[in-house]
Short mmCIF file of the C-alpha atoms (twelve columns), coordinates in Angstrom:
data_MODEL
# 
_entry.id   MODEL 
# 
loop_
_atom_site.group_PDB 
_atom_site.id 
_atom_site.type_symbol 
_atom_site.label_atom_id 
_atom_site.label_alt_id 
_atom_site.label_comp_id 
_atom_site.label_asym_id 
_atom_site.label_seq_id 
_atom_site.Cartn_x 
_atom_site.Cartn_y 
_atom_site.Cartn_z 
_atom_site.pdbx_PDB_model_num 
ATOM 1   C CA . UNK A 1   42.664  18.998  -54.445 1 
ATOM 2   C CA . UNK A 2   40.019  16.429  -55.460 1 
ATOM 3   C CA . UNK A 3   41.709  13.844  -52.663 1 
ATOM 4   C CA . UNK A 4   41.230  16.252  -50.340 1 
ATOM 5   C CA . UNK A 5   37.670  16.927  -50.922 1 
ATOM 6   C CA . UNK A 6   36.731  13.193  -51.486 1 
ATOM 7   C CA . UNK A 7   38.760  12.935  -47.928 1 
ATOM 8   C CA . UNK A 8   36.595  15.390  -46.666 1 
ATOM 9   C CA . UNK A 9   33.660  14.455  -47.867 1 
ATOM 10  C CA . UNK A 10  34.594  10.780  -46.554 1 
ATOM 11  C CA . UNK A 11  35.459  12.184  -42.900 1 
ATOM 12  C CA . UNK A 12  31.897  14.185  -42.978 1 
ATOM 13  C CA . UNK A 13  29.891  11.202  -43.646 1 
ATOM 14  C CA . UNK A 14  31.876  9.590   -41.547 1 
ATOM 15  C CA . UNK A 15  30.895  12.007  -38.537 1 
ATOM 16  C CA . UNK A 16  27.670  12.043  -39.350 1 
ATOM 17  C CA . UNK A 17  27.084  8.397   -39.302 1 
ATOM 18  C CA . UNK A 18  28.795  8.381   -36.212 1 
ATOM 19  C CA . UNK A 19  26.456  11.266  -34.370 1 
ATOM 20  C CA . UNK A 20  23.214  9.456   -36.503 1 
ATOM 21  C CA . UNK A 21  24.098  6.293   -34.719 1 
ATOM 22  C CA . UNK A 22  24.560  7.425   -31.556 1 
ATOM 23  C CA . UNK A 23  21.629  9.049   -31.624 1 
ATOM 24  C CA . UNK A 24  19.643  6.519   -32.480 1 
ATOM 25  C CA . UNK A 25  21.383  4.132   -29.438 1 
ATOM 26  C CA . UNK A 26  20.093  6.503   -27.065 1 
ATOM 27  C CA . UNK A 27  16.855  6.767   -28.684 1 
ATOM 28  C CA . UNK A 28  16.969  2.780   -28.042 1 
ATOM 29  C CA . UNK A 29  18.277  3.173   -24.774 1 
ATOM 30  C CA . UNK A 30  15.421  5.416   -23.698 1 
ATOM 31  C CA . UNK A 31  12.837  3.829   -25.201 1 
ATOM 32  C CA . UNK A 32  14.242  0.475   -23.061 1 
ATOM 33  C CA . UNK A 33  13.936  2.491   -19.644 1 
ATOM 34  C CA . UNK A 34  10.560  3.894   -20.784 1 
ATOM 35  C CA . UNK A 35  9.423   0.196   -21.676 1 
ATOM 36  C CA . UNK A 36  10.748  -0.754  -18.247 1 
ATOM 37  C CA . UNK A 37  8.987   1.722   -16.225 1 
ATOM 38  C CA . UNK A 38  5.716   1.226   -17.913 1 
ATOM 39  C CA . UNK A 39  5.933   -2.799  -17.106 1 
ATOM 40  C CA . UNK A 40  6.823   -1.855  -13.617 1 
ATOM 41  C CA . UNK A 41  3.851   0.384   -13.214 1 
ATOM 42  C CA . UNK A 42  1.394   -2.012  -15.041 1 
ATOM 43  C CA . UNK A 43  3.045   -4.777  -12.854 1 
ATOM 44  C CA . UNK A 44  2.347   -2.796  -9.771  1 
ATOM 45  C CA . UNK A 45  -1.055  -1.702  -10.878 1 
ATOM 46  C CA . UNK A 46  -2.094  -5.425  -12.015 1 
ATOM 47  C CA . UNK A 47  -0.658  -6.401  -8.721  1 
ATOM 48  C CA . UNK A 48  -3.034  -4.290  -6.365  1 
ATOM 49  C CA . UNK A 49  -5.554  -2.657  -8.355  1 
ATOM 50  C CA . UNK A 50  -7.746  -0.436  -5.166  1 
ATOM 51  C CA . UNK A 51  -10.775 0.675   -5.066  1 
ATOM 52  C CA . UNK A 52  -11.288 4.232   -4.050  1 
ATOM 53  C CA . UNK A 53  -12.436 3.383   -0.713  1 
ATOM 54  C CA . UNK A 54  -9.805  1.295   -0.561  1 
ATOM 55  C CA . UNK A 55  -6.455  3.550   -1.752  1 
ATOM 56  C CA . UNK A 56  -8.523  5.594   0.935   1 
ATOM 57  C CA . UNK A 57  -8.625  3.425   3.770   1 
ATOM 58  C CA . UNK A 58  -5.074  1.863   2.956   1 
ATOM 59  C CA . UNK A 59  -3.142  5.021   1.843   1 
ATOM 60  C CA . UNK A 60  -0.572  5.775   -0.759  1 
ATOM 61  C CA . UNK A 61  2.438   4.273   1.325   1 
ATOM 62  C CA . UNK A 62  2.679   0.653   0.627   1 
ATOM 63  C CA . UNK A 63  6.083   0.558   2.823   1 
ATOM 64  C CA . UNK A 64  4.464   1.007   5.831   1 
ATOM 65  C CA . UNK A 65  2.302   -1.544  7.896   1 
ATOM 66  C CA . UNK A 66  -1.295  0.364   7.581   1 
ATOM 67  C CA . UNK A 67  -1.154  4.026   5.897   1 
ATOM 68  C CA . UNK A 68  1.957   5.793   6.723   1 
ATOM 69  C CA . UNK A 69  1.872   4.298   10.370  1 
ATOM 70  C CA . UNK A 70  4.722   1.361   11.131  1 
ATOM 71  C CA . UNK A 71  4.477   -0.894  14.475  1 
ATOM 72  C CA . UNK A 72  6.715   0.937   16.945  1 
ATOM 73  C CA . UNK A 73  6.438   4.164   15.421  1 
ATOM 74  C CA . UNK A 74  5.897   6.778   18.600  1 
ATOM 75  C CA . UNK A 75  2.451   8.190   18.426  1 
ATOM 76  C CA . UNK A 76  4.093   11.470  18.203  1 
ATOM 77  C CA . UNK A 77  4.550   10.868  14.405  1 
ATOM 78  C CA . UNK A 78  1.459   9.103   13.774  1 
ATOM 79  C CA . UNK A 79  -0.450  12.512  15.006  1 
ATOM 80  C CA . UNK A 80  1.867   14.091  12.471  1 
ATOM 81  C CA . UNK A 81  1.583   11.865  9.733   1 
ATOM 82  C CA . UNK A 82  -2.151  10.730  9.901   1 
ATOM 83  C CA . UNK A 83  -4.359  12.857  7.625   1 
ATOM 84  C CA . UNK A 84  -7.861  10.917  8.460   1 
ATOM 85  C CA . UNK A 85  -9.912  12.872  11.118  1 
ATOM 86  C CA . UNK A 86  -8.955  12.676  14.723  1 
ATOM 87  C CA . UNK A 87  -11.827 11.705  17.142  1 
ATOM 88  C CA . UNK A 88  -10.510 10.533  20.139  1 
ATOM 89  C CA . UNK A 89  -6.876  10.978  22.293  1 
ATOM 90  C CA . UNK A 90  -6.425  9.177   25.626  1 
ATOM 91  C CA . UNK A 91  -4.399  7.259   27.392  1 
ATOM 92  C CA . UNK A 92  -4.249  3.927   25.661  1 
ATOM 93  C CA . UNK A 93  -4.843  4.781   21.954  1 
ATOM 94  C CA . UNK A 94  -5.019  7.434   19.651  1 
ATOM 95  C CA . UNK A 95  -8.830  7.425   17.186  1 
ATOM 96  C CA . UNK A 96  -9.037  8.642   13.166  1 
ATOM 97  C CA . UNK A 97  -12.269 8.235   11.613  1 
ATOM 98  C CA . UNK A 98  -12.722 7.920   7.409   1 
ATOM 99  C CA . UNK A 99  -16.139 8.907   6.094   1 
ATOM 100 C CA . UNK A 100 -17.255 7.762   3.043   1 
ATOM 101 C CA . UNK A 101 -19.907 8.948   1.020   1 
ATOM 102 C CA . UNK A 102 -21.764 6.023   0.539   1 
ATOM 103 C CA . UNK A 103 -22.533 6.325   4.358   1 
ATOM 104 C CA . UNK A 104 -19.864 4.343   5.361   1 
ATOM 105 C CA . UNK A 105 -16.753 4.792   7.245   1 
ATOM 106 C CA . UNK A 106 -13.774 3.240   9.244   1 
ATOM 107 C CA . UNK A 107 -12.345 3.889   12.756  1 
ATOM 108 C CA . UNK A 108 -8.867  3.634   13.117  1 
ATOM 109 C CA . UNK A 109 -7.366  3.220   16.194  1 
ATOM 110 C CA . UNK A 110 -3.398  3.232   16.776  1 
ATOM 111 C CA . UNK A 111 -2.656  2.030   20.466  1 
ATOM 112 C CA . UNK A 112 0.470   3.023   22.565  1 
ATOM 113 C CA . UNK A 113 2.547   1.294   24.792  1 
ATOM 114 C CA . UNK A 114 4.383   2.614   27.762  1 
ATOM 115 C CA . UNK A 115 6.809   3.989   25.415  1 
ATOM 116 C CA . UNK A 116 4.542   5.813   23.938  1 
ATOM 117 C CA . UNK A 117 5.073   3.993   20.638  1 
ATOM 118 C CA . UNK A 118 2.521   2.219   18.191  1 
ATOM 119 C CA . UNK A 119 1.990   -1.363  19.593  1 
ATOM 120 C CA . UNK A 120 -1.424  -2.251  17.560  1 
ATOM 121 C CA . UNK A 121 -3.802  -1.348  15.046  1 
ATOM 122 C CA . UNK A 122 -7.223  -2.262  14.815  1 
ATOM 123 C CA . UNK A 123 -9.796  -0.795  11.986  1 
ATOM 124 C CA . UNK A 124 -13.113 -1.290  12.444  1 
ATOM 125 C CA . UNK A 125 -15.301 -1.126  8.833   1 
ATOM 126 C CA . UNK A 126 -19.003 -0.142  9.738   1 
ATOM 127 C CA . UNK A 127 -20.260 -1.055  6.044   1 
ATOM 128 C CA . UNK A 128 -23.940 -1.002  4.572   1 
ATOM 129 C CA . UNK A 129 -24.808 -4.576  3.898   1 
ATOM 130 C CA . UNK A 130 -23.743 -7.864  3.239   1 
ATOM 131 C CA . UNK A 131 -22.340 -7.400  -0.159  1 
ATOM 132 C CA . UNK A 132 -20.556 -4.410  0.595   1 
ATOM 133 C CA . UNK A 133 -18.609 -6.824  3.382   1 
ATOM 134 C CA . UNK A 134 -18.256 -9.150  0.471   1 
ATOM 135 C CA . UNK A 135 -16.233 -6.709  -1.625  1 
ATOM 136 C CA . UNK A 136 -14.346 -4.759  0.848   1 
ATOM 137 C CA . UNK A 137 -13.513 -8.644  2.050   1 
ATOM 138 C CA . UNK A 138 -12.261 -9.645  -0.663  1 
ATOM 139 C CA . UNK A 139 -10.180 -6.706  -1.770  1 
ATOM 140 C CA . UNK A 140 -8.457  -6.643  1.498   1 
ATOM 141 C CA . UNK A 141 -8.029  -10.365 1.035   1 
ATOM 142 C CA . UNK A 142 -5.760  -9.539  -1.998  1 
ATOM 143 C CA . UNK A 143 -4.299  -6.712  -1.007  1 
ATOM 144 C CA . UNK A 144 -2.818  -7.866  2.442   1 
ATOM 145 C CA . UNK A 145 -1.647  -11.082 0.717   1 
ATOM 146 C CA . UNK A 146 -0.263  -8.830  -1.814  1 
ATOM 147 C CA . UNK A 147 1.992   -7.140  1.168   1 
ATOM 148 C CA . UNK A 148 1.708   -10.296 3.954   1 
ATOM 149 C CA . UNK A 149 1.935   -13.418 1.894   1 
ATOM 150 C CA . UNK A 150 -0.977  -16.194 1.449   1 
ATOM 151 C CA . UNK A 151 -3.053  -15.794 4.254   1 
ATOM 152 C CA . UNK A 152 -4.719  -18.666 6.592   1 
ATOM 153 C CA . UNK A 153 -8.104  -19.521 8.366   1 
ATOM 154 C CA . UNK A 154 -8.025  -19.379 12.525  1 
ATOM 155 C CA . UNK A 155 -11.329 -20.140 14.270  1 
ATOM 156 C CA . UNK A 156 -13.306 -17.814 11.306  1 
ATOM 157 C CA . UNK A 157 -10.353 -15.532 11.072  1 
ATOM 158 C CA . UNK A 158 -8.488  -15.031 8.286   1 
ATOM 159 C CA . UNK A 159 -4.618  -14.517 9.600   1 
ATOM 160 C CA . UNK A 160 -1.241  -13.063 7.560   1 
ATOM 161 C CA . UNK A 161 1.854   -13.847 9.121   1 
ATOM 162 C CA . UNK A 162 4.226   -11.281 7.655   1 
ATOM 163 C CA . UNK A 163 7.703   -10.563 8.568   1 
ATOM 164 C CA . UNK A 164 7.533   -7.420  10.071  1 
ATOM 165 C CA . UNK A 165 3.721   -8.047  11.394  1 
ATOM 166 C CA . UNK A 166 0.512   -9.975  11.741  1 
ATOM 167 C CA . UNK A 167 -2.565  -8.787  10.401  1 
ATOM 168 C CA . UNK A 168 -5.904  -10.717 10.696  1 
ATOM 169 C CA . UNK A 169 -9.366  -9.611  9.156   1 
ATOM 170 C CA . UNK A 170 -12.867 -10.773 10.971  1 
ATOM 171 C CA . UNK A 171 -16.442 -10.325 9.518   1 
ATOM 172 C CA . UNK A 172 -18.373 -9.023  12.888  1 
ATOM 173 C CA . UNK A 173 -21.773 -8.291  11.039  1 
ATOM 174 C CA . UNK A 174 -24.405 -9.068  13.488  1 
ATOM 175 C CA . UNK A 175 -27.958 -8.719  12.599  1 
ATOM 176 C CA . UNK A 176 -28.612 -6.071  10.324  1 
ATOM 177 C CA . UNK A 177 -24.725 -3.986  11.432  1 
ATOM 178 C CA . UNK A 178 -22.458 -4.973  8.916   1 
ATOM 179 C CA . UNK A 179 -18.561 -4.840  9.539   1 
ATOM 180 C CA . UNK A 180 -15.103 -6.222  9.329   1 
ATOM 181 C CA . UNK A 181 -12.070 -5.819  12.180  1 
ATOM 182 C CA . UNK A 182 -8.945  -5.767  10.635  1 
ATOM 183 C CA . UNK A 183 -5.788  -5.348  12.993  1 
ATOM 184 C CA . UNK A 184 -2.350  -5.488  12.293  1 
ATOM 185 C CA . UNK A 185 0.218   -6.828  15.514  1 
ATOM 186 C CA . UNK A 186 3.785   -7.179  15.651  1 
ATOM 187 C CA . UNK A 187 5.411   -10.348 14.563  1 
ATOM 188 C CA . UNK A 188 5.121   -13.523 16.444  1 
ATOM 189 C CA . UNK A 189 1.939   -12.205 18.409  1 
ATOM 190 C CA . UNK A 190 -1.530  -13.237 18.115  1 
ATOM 191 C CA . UNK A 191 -5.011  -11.906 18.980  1 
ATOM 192 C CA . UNK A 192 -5.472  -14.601 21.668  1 
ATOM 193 C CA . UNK A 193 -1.847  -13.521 23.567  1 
ATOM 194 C CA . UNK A 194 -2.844  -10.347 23.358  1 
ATOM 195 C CA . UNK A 195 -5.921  -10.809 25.489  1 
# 
């Protein structure tokens, strides 16, 4: 009778280290996937860190070319899709505008093609001064190399050549009107073929 009890008693602690362990390996293995996803986000996040007016201007989708808009989507979606403030409709493009409240704001404009399908994308950033060109400069500097690769310098343009696109960022500040031009093409093109 004692055997069996001390046989028992063995097979309980037995089971019980066996369910303790496991336990703990998927308290391990957890805490691994947790660790994981919180370097992935802080990757991510050290990787593009955006302004407000900036995760406003570029949107939350950082698959597609600019906002949730792809070259050759059909404009059809982009009405659907687009979420800034329609101003204009006609024959050759399709107009958002983005107001900020600094006084600021950005134009979008998605053009069509015959197909009726997105062929360009120009912004146009009518900013307050000369440092505010600065800034929004430079944090669309490092966010389209962040998506584009390193950029390069074309007759006072700065140019990324990215697989699925082109997208090339001008200061146009004249005077006292301060701006940028930022347009994305497809692949291969340039500003000067398409004029």
């Amino acid at each position: 009778m004692l055997h069996q009890k001390s046989t028992l008693a063995s097979l309980l602690i037995a089971m019980l280290c066996f369910v303790a362990c496991r336990s703990e390996q998927k308290s391990e293995n957890t805490a691994m996937q947790d660790s994981a996803q919180t370097a992935g986000i802080q990757a991510s996040a050290n990787a593009a860190p955006l302004s407000n007016r900036m995760a406003r201007l570029m949107g939350a989708d950082n698959e597609a070319t600019f906002r949730t808009v792809n070259l050759g989507d059909p404009i059809a979606e982009v009405k659907a899709k687009e979420k800034a403030e329609l101003f204009e409709d006609d024959a050759n493009h399709v107009g958002y505008t983005i107001e900020y409240s600094t006084l600021e704001s950005a134009d979008i404009l998605y053009y069509r093609d015959k197909q009726q399908k997105v062929n360009k994308i120009e912004v146009d950033l009518y900013l307050n001064n000369r440092q505010s060109v600065t800034e929004f400069s430079k944090e669309l500097t490092a966010y389209l190399s962040g998506r584009f690769g390193k950029e390069s310098q074309q007759n006072g343009v700065t140019v990324w050549n990215g697989r699925d696109a082109v997208a090339s960022l001008k200061d146009v500040s004249k005077g006292k009107d301060f701006g940028l031009k930022l347009t994305f093409l497809p692949a291969g093109e340039t500003l000067a073929t398409r004029k």
